[in-house]
N, C-alpha and C positions, 0 to 999 in steps of 0.2 A: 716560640714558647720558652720562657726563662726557666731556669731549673733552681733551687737554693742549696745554698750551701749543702755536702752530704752531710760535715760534720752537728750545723747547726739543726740540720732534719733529726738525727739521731738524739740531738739532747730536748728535741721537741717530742719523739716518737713516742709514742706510750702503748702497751701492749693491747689495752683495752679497747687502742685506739685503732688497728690495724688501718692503714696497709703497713706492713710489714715491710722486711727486704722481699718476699716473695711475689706480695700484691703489688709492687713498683715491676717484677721480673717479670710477672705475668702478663702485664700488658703489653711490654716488650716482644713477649715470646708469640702474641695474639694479634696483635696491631700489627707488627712487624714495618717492614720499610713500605710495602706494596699496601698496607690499608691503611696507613697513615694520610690524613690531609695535606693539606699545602702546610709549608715546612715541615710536614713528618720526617724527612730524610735526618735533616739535622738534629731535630727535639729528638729522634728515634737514638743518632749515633752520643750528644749529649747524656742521654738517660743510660746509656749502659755503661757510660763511665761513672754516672754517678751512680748508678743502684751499687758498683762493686766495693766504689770507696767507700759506701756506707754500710756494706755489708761485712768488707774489713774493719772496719773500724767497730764494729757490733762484737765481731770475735773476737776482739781483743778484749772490748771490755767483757765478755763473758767469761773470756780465759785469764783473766784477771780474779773469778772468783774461785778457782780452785777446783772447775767441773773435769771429770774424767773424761776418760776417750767415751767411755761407754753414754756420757750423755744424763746420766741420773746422776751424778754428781754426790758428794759426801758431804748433806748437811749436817752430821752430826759437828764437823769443823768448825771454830768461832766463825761466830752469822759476818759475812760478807756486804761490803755496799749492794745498796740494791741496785739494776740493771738500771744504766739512764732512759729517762723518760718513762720513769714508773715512778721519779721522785715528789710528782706532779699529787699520787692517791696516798697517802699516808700510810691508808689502811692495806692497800696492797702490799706498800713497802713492806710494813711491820712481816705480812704474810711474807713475803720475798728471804727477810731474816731469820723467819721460823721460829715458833714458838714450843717449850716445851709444855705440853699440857697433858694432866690425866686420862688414861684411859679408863673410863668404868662400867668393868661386869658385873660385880656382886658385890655385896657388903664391907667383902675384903679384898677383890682384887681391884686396885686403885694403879695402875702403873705409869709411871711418868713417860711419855717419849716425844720425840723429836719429832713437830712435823713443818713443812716447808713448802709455798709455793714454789712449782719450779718455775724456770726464766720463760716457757710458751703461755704463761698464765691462763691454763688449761686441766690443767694435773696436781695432785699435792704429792707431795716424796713423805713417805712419814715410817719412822726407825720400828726395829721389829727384835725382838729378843735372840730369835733365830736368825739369821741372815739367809734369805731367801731370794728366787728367782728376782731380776731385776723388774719384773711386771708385776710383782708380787707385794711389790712396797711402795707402789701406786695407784689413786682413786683419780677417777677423772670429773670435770666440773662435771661434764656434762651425763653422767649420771646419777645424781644427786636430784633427789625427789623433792627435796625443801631442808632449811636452814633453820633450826628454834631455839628461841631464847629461855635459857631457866630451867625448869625441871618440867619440861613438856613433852616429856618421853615416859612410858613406862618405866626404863629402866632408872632414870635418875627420879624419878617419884618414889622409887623402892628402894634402893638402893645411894644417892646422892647426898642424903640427909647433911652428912658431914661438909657439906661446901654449900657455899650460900647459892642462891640462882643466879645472881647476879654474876656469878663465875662460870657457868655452866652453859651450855651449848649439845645441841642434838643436829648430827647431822645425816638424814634419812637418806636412806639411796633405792632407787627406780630395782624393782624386780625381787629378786631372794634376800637379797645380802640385808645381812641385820646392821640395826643401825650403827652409828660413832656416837657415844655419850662423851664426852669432854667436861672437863674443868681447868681453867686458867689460875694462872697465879695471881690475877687480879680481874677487876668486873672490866676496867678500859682495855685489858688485853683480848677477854672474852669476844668484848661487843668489836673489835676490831675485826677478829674472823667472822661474825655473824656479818657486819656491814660486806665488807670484804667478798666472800662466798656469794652475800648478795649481789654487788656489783657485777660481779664475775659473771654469775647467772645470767645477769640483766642482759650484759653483751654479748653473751653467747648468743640467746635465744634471739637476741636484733643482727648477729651476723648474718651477709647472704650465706650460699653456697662459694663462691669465690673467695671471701673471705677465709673459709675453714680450708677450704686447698690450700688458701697461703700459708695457714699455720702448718699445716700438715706438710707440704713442702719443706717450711724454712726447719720443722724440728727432723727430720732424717739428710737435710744436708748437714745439720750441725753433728747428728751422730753419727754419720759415715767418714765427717771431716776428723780422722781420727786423732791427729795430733797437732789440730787444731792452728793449720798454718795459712789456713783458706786457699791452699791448693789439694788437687782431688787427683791421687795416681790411680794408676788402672787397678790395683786391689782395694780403693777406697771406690771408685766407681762401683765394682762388683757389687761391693758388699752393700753400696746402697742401693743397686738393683734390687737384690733379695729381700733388702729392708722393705720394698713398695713391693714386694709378688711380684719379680718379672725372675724368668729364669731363663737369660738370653743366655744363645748359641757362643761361649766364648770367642770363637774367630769372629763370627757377629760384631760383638761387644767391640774387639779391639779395634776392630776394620771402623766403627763408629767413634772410639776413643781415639785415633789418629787421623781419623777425617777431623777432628777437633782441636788434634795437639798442634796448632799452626805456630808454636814455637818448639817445636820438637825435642820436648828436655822430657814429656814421658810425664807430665804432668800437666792438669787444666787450673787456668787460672781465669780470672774476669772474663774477657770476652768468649774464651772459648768453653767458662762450663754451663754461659750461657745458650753457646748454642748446642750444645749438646741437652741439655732442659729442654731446650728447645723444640730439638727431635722428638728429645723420648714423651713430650706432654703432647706434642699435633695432634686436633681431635679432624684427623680425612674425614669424617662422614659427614661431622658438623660445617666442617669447610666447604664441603661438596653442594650443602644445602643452601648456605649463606651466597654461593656463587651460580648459584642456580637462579637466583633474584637478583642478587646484586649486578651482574652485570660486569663489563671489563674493568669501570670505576673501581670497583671490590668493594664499594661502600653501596648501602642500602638506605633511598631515600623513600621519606611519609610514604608515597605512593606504591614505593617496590614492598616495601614492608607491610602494608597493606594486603597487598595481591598475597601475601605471603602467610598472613591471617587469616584470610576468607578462604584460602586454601586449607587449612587447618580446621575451618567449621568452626573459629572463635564466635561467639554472639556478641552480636555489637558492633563488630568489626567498622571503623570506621577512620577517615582518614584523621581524626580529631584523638581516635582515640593510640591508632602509628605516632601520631607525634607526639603522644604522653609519653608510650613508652619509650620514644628516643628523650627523651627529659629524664625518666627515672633509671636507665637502665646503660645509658652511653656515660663511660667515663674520657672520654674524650673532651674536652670542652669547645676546643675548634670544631668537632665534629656537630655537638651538641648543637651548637649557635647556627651552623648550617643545615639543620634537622636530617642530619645524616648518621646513620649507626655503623659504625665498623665489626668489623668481624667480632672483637672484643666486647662491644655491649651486645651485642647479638647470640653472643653465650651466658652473658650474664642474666640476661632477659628469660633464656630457656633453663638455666641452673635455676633461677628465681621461683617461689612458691603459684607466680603468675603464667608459668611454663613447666610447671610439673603435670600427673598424671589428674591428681586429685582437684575437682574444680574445687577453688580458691573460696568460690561464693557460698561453697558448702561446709568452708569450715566455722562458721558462725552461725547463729542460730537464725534458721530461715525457712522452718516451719510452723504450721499453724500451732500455734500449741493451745488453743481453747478449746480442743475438741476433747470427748470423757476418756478418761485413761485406759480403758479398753482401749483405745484406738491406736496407742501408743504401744511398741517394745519395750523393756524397761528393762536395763543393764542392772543383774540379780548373780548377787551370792551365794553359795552353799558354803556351810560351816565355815562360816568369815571368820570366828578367832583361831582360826589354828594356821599356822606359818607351813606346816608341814604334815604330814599322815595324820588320818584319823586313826590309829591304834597308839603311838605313841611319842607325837608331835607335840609342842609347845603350844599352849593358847597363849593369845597378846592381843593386848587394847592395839596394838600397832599393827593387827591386821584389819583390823577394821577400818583406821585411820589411811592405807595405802589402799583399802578397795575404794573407797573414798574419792581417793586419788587418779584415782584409775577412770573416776564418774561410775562408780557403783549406788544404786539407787533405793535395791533392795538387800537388806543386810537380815542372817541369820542369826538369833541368840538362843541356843539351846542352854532352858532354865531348869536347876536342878535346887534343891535344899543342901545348905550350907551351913557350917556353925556360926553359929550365934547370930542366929537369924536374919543371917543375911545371903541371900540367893547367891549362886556360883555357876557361870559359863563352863560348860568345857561336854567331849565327849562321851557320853554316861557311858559305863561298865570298861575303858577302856583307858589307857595310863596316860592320857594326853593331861597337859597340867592346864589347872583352873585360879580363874579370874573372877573378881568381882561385879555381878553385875551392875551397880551401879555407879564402877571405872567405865565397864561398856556406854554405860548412857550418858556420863561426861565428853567421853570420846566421840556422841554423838551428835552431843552440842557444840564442841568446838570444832570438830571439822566435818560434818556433813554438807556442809554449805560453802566451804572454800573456794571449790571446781564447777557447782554448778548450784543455781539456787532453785531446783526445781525441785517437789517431795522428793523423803525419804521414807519408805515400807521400814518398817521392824517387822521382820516374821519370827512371832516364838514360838518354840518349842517347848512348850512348858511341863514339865515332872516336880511340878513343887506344889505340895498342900495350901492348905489356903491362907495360913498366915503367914507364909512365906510369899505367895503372889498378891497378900494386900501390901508387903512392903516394896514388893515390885510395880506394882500401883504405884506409892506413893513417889519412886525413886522418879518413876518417868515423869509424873506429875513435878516434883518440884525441881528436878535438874533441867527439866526442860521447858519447865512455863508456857509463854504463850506459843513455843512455837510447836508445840503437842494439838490438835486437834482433842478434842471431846464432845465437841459438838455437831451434827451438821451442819452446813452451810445454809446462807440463806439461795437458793438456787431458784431458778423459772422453771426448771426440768427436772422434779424430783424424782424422775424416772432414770435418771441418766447419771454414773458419776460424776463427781467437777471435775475441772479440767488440771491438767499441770500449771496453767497462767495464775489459776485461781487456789491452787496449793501451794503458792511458790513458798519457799520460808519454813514449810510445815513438815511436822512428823506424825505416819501414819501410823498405827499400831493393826497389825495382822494378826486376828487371837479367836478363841470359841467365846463364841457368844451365847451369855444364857439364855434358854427361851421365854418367850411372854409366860410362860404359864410351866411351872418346873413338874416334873414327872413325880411317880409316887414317892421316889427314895433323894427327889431333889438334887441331883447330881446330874453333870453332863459328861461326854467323852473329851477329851483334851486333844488339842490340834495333834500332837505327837500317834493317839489313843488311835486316831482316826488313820492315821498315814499307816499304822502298826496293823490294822485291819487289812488293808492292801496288802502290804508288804509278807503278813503271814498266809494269804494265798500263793502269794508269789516264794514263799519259803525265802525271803532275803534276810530274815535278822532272827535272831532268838529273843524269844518271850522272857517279856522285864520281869525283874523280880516282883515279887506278887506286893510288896510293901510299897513300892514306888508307885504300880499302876492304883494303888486304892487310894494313894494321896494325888495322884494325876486326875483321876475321875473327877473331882469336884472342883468348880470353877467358881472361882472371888469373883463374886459383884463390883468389885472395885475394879479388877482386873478386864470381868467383861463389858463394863461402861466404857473404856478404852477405844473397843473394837467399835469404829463408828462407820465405815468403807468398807472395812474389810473383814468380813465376818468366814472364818475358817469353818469349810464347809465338806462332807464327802460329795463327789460327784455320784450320784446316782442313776440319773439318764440325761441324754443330751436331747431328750425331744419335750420339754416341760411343756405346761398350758401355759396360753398365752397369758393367762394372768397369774400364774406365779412365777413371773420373769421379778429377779430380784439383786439386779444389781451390785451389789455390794457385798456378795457372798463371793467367796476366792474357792478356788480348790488345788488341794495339792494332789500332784500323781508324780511315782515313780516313773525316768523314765520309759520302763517297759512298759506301762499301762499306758502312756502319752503313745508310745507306736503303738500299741493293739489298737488304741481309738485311731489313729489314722490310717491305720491301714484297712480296719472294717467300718469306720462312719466318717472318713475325711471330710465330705462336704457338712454334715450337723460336726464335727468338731467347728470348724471353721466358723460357722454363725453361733454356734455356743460361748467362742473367742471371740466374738464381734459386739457379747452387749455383757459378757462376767471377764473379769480376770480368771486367770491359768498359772499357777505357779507349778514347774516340773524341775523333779531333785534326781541328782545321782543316786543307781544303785546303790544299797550299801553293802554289796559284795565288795566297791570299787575301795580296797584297804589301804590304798596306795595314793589316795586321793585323787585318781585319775579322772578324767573329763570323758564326758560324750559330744558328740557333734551337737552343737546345737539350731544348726541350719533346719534338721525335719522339726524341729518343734517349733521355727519362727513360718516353716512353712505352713503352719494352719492356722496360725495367729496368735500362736502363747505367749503372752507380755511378759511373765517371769520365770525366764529359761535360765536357773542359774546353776552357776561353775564354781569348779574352784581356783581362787581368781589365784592361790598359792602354786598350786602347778602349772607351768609352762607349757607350750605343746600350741601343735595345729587349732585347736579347740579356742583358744585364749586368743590364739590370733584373729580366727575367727571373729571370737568375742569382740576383739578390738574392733577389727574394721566395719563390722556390723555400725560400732555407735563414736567411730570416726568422725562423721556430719555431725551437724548441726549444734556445731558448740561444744562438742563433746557433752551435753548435758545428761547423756543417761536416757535420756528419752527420744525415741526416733518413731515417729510417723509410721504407721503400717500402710502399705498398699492398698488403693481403694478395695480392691476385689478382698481387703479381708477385713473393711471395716462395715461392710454392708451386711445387715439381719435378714437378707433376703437371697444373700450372694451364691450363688450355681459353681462357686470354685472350689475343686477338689486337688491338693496336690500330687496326687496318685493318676490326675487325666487330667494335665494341665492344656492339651487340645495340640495343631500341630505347632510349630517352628514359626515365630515371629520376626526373630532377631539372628542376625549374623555376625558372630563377633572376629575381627582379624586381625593379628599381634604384630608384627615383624621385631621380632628380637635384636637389632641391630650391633651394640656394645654394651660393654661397663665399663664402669673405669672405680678405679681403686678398692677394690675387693681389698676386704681387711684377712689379716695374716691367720689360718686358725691357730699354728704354733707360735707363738711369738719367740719361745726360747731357743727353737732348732732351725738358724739362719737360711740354710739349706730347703724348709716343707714351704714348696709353692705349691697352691691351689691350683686345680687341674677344672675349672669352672663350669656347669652347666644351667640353664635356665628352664623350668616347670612351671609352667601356667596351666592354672585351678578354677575352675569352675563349680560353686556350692550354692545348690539352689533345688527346686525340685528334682527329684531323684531322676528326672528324664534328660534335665541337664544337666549334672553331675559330670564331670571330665576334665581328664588332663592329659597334657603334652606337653614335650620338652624338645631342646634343641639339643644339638648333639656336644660332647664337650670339649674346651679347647685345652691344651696340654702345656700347662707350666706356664700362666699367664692370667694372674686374678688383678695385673696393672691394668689393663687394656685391650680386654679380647676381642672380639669381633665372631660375630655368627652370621646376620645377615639372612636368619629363618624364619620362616610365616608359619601361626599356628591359628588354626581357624575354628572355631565353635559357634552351634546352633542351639537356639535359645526359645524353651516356649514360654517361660515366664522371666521374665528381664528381670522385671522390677522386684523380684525375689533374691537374685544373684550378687552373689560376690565372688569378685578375682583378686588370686591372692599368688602371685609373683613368689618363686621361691627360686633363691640362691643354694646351688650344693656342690660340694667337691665332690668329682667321681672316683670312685674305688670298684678298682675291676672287680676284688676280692673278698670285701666285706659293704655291708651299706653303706648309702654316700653321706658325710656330714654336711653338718648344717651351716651355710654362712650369712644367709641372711634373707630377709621378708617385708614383703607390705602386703596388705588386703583390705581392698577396696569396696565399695557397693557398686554395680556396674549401670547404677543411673547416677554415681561422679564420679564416673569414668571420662576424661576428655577425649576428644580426637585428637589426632596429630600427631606429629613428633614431639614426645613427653621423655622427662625424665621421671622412673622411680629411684626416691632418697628411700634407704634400704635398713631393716630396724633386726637387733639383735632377737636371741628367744625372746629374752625379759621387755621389750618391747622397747628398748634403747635408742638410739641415732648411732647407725653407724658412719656418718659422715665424714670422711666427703664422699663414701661410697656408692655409685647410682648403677640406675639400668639405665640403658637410652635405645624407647622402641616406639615403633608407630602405630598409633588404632587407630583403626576401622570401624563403623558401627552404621551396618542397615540394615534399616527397620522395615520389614514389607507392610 
């Protein structure tokens, strides 16, 4: 195997392009001399001289731009040539240069600052008035929600005026954090960080998991390398221990930095911090697996890999489809050509989204979707404008746009009277600030449909008289044209709602419907009227001022020709005649009325959920905008179980992995047993134990740091597997925790659960540091539905609160699952 030049690799290397110095080390470190092919020996001793000369030579040019020990470097300094092999994207360069662009909050605060991709083209460094922590003046690509051009943000709509669009840029980011409003000094500099950002995205999201180890590797050898001479002394080792969370035994430490120093000057250079990498990256248990098949060879061919699959419970498994993935997943090419996998595509294969825990086939949409919406859960809002508390939190068109984002399906607009006649969002009697509703219904057109193209519900909350809701009529009508619903469909089953296949594109409106024949004072009660009825039994809210409810009572014709599906209704009873079953009537309950019905009618809730919609809202004790579990309410069948998708927490997680599958579209298939009008299932006597579920916790590897600022706080690691499903399966357990080791721990523990309804359940993996003394924090999470749950030996990729990637961070455990 020929090697190319190191010099001429690095002026071809491009960041976007990885492999890296580290994607060349890794295979080095993985391959090794023993699973290399025929000439491995030599291609193996070739490559390590050449990863190092390219890795020096990388330093130099980096240290050539003027970057600190610390690694975050000072772009405020005249802009620097860009890194070679970045000169290849223009737009990246430009980014590499740094631009200064406006930051905009309000009317008047306009501030100019500095910002800069850094050299892992992963992170932007951008200048701050105050000088603050160095993790403080960094955004990373990969949490970045989306990239917009012009004034398609709240904030530069209101505030932007003064700069054209063509300057201007929104760059949204994943969870709390408010947006970046930008303005460039010109529209080509703009659109160079929109293209730019874009690229970046693009390559992110197509890196494997190996990939992102590389970067993550090559950026703490660059900032442990403190004075930047590409040799690593034993206080530049330490420090890059702590940097990865390992808080190794100093005599440890050294006893392993002198097994390495084979030139004994007290410092590692090329070959030897190679093999020290080496050491500290061995994954034994993945070894242990690979050599369990593999055989003396240390290579696994179609047939052994095979036997290695059907051990796994892969479906399919077949020897056609061993030798796909020795094609897609071997970087070896002598190995490839010989249909044989090394050790090294053998990890790659299991880091891959094809060897993780979540079947692959369920991340696209691959269920029925023509069946009536009833039949479906449907990923639901509560008080979607507001960013933060119902008492005195911010409303924003930009929350609606991130629930959106999220695959929220059903979005809340609580409609109040506004000056000058034009209706206003926000939460009545209480200091949250208000928006226009018909911003809301812009925001409805433009991104409802981005993430998934299946309906969208509006459910309103209406408190506005009646010529204030025929201009709410009209907004929806002409901002949203054809893709408004007004009429019924043409259907074979007018007994039955359409389907999602057959809404795709469409907006429903959720509202009270006038009746055929109006009562003596001609007035109806208002969606809001009716929830307020409930709720003043249950003493949750104080009675509206008596001016608002007189102009709430009466409902615009215009407003209720809208409600065409979903006609906002009080539930009354859940045992109706068979002939006034009416479809298209919704109800809303608080919900503590959603438990009283299941805890005293679970089986008639359940069929009542099997042919109406169900919408259940939070408390409004909850001032805090906190969540309830929404597991008991999907256990009887309620399609619109909504949260607030503003607050973080177990609940949201929840929320996620619930509608994880099929696409993310917001819509996930219910359970037979709770789509049947006839069905005998109660979730209060789900019957006995069908399923046995067993974990073995095996490792992690690269637990991220929770302080970043205090070199010294290693995570002290432990693992809690969660079970949320009928209350009979409800349960958790943990393994016990490891001390001073969030690089690499090792547990090696089985946690077993018994299941009487499966196909109701989700497991949700939780990461926490242990603290003898106070509660343990949080490091990280996924939650899954446990019918895409795989077998096997899986890795979980691990997601922050806000529901992030923290990668390269994983679990690595094996499931179990039988079914009696």
């Amino acid at each position: 195997m020929s090697l190319p030049d190191p010099g001429h690799r690095l002026q071809k290397r491009c960041h976007l392009d990885v492999p890296h110095f580290a994607h060349a080390l890794w295979r080095l470190l993985t391959i090794g001399e023993e699973g290399s092919p025929a000439r491995g020996r030599e291609a193996y001793c070739g490559a390590k001289a050449w990863v190092w000369r390219g890795w020096r030579k990388g330093q130099q040019v980096l240290a050539g731009e003027g970057r600190g020990a610390s690694g975050q470097g000072r772009p405020d300094a005249p802009g620097p040539p860009a890194p070679a092999g970045l000169t290849e994207d223009e737009d990246v360069r430009a980014m590499l240069r740094g631009s200064r662009l406006r930051k905009i909050r309000s009317r008047t605060w306009h501030k100019e600052r500095l910002y800069r991709l850094q050299e892992d083209g992963l992170s932007v460094w951008f200048q701050r008035r105050i000088p603050r922590a160095p993790s403080q003046h960094i955004f990373f690509v990969q949490h970045i929600e989306a990239v917009r051009e012009g004034h398609q943000s709240e904030g530069l709509r209101r505030f932007g005026g003064a700069f054209a669009p063509a300057r201007c840029l929104t760059i949204a980011f994943k969870g709390r954090r408010k947006n970046l409003d930008l303005a460039a000094p010109t529209a080509e500099e703009a659109q160079r960080w929109v293209r730019g950002l874009t690229k970046l995205r693009a390559r992110l999201d197509a890196m494997s998991q190996r990939e992102r180890l590389d970067h993550w590797i090559h950026s703490y050898l660059h900032r442990a390398d403190s004075n930047q001479d590409s040799k690593m002394s034993f206080k530049e080792i330490k420090s890059l221990l702590r940097m990865v969370n390992v808080d190794m035994n100093d005599m440890y430490a050294y006893l392993l930095f002198k097994e390495c120093d084979h030139s004994n000057n007290d410092r590692l250079e090329g070959a030897e911090i190679e093999e020290f990498l080496r050491q500290l990256l061995k994954r034994p248990e993945l070894e242990e697996i690979f050599h369990q098949y593999s055989g003396e060879d240390r290579v696994l061919s179609a047939p052994e890999l095979l036997e290695f699959l059907e051990d796994q419970g892969e479906e399919g498994a077949t020897l056609a489809r061993a030798q796909q993935l020795i094609q897609t997943y071997e970087l070896n090419e002598t190995a490839k050509q010989h249909e044989l996998m090394t050790l090294d595509g053998f990890m790659m294969y299991l880091l891959s989204p094809e060897g993780a825990a979540l079947d692959n086939t369920h991340t696209c949409v691959f269920q029925d979707m023509n069946q009536p919406l009833a039949h479906y859960f449907i990923s639901s809002s509560h008080n979607t404008y507001l960013t933060d508390s119902q008492i005195g939190g911010p409303s924003s068109t930009e929350a609606y746009v991130r629930a959106f984002a999220q695959g929220c399906r059903c979005v809340e607009l609580d409609c109040w009277e506004g000056p000058g006649g034009e209706p206003v969002i926000y939460h009545g009697h209480t200091l949250t600030s208000k928006i226009l509703f018909r911003d809301v219904v812009q925001a409805v057109r433009d991104h409802a449909f981005t993430l998934s193209p299946y309906p969208v519900i509006l459910s309103l909350e209406n408190h506005c008289g009646l010529e204030q809701q025929a201009a709410m009529a009209h907004h929806l009508c002409t901002i949203l044209g054809d893709m408004l619903v007004t009429q019924a469909l043409d259907s074979p089953n007018p007994e039955e709602l359409p389907s999602p296949e057959q809404l795709k594109g469409r907006v429903l409106v959720k509202g009270k419907k006038l009746p055929a024949a109006r009562s003596e004072d001609g007035r109806a009660l208002s969606d809001r009227e009716e929830e307020e009825e409930e709720d003043d039994e249950e003493e949750e809210e104080e009675v509206e001022a008596a001016v608002q409810r007189r102009l709430a009572k009466q409902i615009s014709p215009e407003l209720s020709a809208l409600a065409v599906y979903c006609h906002a209704t009080r539930l009354r009873t859940l045992h109706p005649a068979p002939n006034a079953l009416q479809p298209c009537q919704v109800s809303s309950l608080s919900e503590r009325k959603a438990k009283k019905l299941i805890r005293e009618a679970g089986n008639s809730f359940v069929r009542h959920n099997a042919r109406q919609l169900t919408r259940v809202y939070p408390l409004g004790l909850r001032m805090n905008s906190a969540n309830y579990s929404p597991q008991e309410m999907w256990n009887s069948g309620c399609q619109l179980v909504a949260l607030n998708f503003q607050t973080p927490g177990y609940e949201m997680d929840l929320n996620a992995g619930r509608f994880l599958v099929n696409g993310q579209c917001g819509y996930v298939l219910k359970p037979a047993c709770l789509r049947q009008p006839d069905s005998t299932f109660d979730p209060e006597y789900p019957g006995p134990p069908r399923t046995t579920l067993s974990i073995q916790v095996l490792t992690a590897q690269q637990l991220p740091k929770l302080n970043a600022e205090k070199p010294h706080s290693i995570v002290d690691p432990l693992v809690r597997v969660e079970i949320h499903g009928v209350p009979a399966d409800c349960a958790r357990q943990e393994t016990d925790y490891v001390l001073n080791n969030g690089f690499n721990p090792r547990w090696g523990q089985t946690l077993q659960f018994q299941l009487r309804a499966p196909e109701l359940a989700l497991v949700r993996f939780v990461v926490e540091d242990y603290d003898a003394t106070s509660p343990n924090d949080f490091v990280g999470q996924f939650t899954l539905p446990l019918s895409s749950l795989k077998q096997g030996y899986r890795h979980i990729h691990l997601l922050s609160k806000d529901g992030a990637s923290l990668s390269p961070a994983t679990l690595f455990i094996q499931i179990r699952i039988q079914r009696s």
